[in-house]
PyMOL Python script that loads the backbone (N, CA, C, O; Angstrom):
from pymol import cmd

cmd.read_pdbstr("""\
ATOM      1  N   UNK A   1    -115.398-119.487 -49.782  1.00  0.00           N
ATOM      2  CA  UNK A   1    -114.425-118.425 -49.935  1.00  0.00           C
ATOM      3  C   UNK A   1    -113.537-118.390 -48.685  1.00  0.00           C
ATOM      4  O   UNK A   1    -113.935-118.721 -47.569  1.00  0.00           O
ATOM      5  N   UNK A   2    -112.207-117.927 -48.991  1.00  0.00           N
ATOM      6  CA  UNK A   2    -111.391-117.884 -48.023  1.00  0.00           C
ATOM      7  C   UNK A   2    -110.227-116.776 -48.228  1.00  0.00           C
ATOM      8  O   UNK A   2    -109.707-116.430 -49.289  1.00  0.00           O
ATOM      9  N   UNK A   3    -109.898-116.201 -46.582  1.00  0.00           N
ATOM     10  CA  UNK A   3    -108.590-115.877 -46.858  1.00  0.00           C
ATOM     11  C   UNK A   3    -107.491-116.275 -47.017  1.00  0.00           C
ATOM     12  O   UNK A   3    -106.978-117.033 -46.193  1.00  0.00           O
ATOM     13  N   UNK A   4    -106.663-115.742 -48.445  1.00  0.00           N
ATOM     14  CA  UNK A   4    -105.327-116.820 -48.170  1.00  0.00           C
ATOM     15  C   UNK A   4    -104.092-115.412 -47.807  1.00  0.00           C
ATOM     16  O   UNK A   4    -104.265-114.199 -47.687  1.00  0.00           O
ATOM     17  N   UNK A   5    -103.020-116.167 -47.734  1.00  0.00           N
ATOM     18  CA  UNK A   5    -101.810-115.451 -47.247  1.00  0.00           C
ATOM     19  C   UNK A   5    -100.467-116.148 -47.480  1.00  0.00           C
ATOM     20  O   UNK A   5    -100.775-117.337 -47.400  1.00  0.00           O
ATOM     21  N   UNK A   6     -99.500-116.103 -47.659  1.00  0.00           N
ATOM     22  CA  UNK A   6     -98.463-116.904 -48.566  1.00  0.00           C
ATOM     23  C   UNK A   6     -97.189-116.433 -47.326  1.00  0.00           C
ATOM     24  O   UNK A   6     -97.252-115.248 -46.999  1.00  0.00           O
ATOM     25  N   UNK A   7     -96.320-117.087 -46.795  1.00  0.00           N
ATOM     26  CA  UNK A   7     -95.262-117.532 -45.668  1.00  0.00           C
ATOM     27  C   UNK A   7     -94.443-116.432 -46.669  1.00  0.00           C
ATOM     28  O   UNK A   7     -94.485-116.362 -47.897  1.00  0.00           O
ATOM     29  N   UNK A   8     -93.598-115.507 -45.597  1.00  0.00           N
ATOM     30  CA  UNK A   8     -92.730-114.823 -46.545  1.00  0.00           C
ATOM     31  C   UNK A   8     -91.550-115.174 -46.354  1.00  0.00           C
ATOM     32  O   UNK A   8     -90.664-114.346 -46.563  1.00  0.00           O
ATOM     33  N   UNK A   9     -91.183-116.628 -45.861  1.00  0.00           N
ATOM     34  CA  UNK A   9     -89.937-116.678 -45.769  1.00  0.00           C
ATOM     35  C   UNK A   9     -90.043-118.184 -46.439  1.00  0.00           C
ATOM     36  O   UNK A   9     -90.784-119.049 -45.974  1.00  0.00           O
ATOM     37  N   UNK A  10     -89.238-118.370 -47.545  1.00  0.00           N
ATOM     38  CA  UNK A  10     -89.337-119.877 -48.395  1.00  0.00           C
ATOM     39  C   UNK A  10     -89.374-121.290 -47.659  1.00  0.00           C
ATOM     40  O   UNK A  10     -88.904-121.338 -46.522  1.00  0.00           O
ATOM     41  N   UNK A  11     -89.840-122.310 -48.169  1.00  0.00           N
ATOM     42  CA  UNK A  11     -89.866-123.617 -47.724  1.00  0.00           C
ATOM     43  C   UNK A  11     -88.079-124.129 -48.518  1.00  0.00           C
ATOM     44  O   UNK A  11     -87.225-123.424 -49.055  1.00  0.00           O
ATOM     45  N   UNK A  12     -88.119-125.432 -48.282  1.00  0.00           N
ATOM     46  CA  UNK A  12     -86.666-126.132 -48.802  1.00  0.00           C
ATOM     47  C   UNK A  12     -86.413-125.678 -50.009  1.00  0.00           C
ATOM     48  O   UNK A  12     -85.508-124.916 -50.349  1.00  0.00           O
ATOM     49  N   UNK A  13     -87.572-126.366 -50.911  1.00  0.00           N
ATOM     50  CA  UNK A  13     -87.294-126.092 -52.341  1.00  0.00           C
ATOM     51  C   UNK A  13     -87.662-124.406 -53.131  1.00  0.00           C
ATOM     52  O   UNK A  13     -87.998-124.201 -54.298  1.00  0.00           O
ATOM     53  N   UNK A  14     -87.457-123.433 -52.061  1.00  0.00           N
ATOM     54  CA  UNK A  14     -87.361-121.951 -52.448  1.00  0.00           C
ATOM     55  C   UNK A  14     -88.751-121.406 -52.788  1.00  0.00           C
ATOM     56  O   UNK A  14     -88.989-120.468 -53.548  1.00  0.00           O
ATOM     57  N   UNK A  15     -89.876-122.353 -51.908  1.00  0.00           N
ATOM     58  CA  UNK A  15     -90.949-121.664 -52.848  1.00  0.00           C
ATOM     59  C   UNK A  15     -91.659-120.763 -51.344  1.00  0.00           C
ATOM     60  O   UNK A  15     -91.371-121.120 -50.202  1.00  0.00           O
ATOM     61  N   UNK A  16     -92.491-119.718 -51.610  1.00  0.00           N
ATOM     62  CA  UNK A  16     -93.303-119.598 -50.526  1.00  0.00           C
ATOM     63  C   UNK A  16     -94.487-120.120 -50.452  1.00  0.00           C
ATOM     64  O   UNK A  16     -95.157-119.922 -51.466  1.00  0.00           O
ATOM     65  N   UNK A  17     -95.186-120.934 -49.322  1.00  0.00           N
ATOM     66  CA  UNK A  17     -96.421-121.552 -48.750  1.00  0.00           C
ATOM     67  C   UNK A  17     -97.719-120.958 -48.893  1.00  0.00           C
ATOM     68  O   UNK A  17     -98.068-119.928 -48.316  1.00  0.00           O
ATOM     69  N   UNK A  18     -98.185-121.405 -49.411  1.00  0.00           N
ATOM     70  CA  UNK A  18     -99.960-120.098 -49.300  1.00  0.00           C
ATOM     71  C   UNK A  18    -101.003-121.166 -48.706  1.00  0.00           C
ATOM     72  O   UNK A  18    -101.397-122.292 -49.013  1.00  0.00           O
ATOM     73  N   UNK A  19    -101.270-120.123 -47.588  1.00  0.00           N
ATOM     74  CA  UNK A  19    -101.891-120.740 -46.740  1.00  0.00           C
ATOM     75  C   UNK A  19    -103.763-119.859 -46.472  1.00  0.00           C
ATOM     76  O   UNK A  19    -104.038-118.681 -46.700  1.00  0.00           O
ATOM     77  N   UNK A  20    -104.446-120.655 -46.089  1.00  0.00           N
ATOM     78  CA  UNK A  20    -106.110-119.752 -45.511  1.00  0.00           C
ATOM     79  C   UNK A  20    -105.915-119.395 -43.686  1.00  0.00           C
ATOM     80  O   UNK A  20    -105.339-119.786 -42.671  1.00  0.00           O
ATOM     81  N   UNK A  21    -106.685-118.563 -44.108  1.00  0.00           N
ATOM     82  CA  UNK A  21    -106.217-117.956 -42.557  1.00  0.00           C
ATOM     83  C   UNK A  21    -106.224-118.647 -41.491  1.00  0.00           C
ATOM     84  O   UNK A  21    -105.333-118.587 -40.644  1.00  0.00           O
ATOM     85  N   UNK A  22    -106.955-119.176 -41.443  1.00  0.00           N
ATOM     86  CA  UNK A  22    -107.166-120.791 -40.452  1.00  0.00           C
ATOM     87  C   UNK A  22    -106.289-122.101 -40.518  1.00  0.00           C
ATOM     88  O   UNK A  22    -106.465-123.182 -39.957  1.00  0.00           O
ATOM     89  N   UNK A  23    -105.483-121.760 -41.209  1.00  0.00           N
ATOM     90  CA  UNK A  23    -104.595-123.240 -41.219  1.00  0.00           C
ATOM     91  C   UNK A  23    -104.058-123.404 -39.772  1.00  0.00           C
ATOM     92  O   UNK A  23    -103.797-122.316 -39.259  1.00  0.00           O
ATOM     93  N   UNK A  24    -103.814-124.529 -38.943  1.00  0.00           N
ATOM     94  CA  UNK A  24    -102.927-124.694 -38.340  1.00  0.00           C
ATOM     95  C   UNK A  24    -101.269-124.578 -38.753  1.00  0.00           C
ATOM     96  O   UNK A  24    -100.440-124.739 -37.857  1.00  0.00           O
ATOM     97  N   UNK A  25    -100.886-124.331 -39.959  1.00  0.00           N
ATOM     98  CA  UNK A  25     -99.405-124.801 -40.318  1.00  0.00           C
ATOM     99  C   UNK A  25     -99.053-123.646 -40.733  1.00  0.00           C
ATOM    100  O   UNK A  25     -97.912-123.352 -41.087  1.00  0.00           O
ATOM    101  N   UNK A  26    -100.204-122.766 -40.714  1.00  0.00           N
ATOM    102  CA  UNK A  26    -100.011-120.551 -41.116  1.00  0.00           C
ATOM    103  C   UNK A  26     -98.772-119.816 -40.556  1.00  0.00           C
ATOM    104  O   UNK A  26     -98.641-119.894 -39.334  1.00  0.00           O
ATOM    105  N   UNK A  27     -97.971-119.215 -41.144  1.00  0.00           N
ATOM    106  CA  UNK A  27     -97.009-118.673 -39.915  1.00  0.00           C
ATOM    107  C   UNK A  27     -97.335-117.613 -39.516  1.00  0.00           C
ATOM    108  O   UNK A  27     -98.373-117.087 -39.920  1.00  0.00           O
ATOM    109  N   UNK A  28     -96.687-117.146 -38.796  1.00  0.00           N
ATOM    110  CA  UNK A  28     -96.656-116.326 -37.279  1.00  0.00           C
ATOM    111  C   UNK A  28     -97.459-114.731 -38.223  1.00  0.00           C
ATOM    112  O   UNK A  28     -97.195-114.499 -39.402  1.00  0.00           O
ATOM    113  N   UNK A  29     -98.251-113.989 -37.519  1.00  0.00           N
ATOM    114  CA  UNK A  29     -99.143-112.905 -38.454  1.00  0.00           C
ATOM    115  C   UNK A  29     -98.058-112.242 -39.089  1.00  0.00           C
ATOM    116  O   UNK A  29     -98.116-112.174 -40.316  1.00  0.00           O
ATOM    117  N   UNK A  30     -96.748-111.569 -38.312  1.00  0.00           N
ATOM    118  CA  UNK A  30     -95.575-110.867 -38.659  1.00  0.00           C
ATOM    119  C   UNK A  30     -94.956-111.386 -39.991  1.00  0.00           C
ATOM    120  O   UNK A  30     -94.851-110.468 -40.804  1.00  0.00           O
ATOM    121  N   UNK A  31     -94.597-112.365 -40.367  1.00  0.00           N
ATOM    122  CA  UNK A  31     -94.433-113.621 -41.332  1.00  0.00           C
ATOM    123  C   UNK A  31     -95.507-113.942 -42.510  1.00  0.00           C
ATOM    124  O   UNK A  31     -95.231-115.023 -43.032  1.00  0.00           O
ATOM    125  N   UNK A  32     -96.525-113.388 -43.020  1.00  0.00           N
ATOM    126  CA  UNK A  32     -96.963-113.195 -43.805  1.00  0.00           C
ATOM    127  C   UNK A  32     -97.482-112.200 -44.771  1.00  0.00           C
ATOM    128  O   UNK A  32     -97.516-111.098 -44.222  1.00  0.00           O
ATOM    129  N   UNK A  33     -97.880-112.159 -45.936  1.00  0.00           N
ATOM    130  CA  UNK A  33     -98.447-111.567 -46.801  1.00  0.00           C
ATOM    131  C   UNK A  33     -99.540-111.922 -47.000  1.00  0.00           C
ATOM    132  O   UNK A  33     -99.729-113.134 -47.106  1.00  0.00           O
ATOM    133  N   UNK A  34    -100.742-110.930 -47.132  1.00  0.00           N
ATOM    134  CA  UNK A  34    -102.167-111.534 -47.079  1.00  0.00           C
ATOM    135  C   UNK A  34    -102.100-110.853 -48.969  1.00  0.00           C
ATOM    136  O   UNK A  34    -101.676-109.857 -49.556  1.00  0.00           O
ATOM    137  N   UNK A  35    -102.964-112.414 -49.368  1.00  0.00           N
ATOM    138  CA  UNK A  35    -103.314-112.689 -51.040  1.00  0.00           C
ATOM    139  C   UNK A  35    -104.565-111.695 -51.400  1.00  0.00           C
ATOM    140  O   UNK A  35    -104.577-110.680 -52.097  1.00  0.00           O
ATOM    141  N   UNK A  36    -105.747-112.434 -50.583  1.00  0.00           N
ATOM    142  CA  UNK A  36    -107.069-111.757 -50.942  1.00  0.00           C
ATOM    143  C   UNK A  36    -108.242-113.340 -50.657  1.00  0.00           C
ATOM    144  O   UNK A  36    -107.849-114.491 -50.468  1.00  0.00           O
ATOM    145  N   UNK A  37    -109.121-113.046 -50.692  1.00  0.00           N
ATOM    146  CA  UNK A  37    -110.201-114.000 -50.238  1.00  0.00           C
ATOM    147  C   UNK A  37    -110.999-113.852 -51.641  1.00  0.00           C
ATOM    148  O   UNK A  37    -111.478-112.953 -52.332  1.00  0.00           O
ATOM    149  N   UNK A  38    -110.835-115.550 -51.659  1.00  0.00           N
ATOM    150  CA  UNK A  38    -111.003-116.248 -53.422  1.00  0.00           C
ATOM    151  C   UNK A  38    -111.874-117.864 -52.961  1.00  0.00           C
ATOM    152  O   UNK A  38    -111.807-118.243 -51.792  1.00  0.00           O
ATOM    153  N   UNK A  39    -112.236-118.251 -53.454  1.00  0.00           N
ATOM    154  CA  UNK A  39    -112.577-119.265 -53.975  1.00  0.00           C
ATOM    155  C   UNK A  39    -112.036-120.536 -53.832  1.00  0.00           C
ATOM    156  O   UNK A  39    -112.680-121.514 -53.451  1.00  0.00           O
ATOM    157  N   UNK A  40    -110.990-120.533 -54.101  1.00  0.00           N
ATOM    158  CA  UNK A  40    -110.071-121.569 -54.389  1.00  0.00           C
ATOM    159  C   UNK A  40    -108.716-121.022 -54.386  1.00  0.00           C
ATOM    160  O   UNK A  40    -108.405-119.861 -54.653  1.00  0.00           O
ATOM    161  N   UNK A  41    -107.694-122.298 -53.947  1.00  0.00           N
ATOM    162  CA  UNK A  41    -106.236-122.110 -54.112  1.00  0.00           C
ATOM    163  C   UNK A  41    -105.420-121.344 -55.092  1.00  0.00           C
ATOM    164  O   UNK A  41    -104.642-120.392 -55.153  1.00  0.00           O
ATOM    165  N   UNK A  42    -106.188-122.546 -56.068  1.00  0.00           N
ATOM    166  CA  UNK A  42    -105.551-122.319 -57.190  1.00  0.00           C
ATOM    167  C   UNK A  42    -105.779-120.393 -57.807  1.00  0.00           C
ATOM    168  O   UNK A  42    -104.946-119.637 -58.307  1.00  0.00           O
ATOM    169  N   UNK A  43    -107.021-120.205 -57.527  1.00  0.00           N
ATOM    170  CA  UNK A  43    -107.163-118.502 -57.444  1.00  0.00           C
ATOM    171  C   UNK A  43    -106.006-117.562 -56.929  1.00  0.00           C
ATOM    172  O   UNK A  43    -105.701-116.573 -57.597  1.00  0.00           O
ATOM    173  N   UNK A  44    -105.355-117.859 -55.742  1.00  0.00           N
ATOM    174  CA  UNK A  44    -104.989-117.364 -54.459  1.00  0.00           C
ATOM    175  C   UNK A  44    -103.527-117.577 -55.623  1.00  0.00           C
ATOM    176  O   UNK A  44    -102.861-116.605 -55.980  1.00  0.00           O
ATOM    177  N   UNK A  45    -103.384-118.267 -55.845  1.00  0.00           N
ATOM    178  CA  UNK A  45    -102.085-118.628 -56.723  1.00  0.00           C
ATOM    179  C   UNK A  45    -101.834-118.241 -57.794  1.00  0.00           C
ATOM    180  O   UNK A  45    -100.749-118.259 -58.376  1.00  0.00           O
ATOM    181  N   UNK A  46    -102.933-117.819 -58.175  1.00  0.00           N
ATOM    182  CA  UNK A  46    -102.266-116.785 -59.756  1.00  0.00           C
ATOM    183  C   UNK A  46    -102.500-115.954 -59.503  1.00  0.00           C
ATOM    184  O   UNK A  46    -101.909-115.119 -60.188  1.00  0.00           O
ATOM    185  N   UNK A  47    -103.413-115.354 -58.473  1.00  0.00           N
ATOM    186  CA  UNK A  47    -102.693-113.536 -57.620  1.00  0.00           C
ATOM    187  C   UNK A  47    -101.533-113.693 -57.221  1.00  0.00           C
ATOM    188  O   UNK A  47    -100.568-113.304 -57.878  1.00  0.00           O
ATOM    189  N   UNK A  48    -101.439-114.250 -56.150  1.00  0.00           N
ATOM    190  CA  UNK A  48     -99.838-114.389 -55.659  1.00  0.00           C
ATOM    191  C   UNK A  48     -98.755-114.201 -57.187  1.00  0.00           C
ATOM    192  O   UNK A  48     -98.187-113.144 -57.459  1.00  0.00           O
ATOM    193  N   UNK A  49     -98.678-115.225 -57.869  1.00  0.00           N
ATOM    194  CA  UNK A  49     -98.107-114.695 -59.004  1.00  0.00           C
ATOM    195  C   UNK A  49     -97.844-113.545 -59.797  1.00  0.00           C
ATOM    196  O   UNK A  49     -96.721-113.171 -60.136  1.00  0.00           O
ATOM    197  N   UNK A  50     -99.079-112.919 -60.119  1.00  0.00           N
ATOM    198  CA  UNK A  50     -99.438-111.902 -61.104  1.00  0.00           C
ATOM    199  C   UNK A  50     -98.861-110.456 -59.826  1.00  0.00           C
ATOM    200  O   UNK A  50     -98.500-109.377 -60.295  1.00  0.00           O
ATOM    201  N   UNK A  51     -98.869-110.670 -58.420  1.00  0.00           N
ATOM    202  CA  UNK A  51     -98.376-109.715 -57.602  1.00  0.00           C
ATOM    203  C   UNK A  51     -97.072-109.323 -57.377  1.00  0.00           C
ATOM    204  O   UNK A  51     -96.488-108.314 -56.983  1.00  0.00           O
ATOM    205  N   UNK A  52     -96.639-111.083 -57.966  1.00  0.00           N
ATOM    206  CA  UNK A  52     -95.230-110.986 -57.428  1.00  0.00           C
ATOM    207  C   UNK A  52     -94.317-112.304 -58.376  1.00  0.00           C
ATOM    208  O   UNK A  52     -93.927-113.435 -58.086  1.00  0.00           O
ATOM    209  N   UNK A  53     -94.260-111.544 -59.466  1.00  0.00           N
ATOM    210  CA  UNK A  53     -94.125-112.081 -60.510  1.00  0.00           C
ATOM    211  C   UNK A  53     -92.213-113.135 -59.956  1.00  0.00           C
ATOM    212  O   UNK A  53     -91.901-114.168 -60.549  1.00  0.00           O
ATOM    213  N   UNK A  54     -91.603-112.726 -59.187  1.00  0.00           N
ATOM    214  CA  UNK A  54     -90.522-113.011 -59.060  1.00  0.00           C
ATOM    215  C   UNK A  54     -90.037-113.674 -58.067  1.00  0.00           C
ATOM    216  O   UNK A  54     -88.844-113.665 -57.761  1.00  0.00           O
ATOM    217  N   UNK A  55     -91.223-114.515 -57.286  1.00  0.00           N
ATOM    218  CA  UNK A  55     -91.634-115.257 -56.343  1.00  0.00           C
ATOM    219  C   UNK A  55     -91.948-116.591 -56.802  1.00  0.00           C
ATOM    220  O   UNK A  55     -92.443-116.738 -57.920  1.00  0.00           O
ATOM    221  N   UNK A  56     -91.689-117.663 -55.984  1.00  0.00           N
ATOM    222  CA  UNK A  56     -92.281-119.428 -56.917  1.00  0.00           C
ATOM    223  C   UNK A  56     -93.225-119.381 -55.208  1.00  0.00           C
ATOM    224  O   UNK A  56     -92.987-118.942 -54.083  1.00  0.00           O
ATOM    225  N   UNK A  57     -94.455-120.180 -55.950  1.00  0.00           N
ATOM    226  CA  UNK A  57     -95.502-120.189 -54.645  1.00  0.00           C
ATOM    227  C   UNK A  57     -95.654-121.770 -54.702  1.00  0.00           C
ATOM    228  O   UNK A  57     -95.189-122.337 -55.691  1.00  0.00           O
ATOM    229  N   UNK A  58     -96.356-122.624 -53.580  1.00  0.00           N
ATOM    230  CA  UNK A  58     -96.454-123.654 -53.484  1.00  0.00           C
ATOM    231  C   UNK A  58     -97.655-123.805 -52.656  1.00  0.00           C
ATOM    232  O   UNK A  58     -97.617-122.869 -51.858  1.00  0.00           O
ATOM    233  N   UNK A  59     -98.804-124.584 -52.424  1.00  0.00           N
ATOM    234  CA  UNK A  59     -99.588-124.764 -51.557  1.00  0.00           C
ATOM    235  C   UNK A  59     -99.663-125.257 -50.489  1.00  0.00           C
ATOM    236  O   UNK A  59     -99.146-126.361 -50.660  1.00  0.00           O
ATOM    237  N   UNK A  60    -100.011-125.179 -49.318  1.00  0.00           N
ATOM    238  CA  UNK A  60    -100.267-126.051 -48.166  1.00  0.00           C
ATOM    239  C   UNK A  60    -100.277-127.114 -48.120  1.00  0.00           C
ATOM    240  O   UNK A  60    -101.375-127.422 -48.584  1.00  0.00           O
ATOM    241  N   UNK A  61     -99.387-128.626 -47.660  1.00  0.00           N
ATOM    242  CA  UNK A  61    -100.288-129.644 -47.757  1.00  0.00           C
ATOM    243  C   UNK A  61    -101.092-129.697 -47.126  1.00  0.00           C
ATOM    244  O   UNK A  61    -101.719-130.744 -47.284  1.00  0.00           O
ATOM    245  N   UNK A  62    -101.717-128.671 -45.945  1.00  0.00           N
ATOM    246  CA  UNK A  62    -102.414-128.923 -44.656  1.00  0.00           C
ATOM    247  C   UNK A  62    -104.052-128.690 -45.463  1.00  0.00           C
ATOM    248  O   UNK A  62    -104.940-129.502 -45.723  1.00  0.00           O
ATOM    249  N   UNK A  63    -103.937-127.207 -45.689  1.00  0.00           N
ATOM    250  CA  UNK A  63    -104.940-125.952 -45.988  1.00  0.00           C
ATOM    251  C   UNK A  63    -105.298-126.190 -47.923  1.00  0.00           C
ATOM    252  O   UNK A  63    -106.450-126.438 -48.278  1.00  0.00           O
ATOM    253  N   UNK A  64    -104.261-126.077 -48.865  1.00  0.00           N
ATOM    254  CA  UNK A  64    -104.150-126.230 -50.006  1.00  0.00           C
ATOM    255  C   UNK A  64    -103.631-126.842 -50.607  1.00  0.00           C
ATOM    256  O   UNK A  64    -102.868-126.524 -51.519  1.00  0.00           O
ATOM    257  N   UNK A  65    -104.165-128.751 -49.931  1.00  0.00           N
ATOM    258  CA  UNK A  65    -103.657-129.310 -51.221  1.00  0.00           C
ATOM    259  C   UNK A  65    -103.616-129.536 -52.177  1.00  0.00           C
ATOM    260  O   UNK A  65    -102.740-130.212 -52.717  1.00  0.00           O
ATOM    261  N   UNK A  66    -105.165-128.719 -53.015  1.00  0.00           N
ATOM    262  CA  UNK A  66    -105.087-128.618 -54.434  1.00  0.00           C
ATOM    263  C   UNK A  66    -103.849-128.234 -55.265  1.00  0.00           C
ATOM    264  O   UNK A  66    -103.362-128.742 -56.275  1.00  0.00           O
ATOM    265  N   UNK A  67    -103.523-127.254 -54.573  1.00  0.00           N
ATOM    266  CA  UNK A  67    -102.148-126.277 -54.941  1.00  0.00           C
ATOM    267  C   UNK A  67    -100.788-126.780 -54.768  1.00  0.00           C
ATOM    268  O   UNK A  67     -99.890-126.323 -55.474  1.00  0.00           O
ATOM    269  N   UNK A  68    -100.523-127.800 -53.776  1.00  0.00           N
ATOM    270  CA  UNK A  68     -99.583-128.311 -53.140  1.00  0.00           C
ATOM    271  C   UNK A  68     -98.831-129.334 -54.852  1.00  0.00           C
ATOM    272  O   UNK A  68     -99.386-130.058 -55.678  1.00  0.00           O
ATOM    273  N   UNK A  69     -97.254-128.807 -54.670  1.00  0.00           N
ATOM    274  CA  UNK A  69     -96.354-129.353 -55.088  1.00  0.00           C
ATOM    275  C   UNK A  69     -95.666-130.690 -54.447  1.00  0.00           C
ATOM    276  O   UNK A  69     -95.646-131.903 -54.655  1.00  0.00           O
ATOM    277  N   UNK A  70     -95.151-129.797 -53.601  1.00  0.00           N
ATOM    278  CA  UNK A  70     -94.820-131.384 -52.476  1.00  0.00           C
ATOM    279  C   UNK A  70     -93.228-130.759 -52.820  1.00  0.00           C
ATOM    280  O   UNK A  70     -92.232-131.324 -52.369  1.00  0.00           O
TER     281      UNK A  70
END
""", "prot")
cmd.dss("prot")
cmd.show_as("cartoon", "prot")
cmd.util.cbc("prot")
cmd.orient("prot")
């Protein structure tokens, strides 16, 4: 289990990053939204969704590359 937290400011392709609290590639504490502590990415990612229905999320390649688009 982990905490995740999603970058509130978009990557290139407009999505925001969801990251575990421990990533090295996490941004700055001010700069995030904390998800909830799940299981898996892919978990962390259909909260993120279902929270914020009007948001595109993408995974970590660092922390979540299950999740990771690229």
């Amino acid at each position: 289990m982990e905490h995740y937290f999603f970058n509130n400011n978009v990557d290139a392709n407009g999505r925001h990053e969801i990251h575990v609290k421990d990533c090295s590639s996490s941004p700055y504490v001010l700069n995030r939204t904390y998800i909830g502590y799940y299981s898996s990415c892919n978990e962390a990612l259909q909260k993120a969704k279902a929270l914020y229905p009007l948001k595109s999320f993408d995974g970590c390649y660092w922390c979540c590359r299950d999740c990771h688009k690229g």
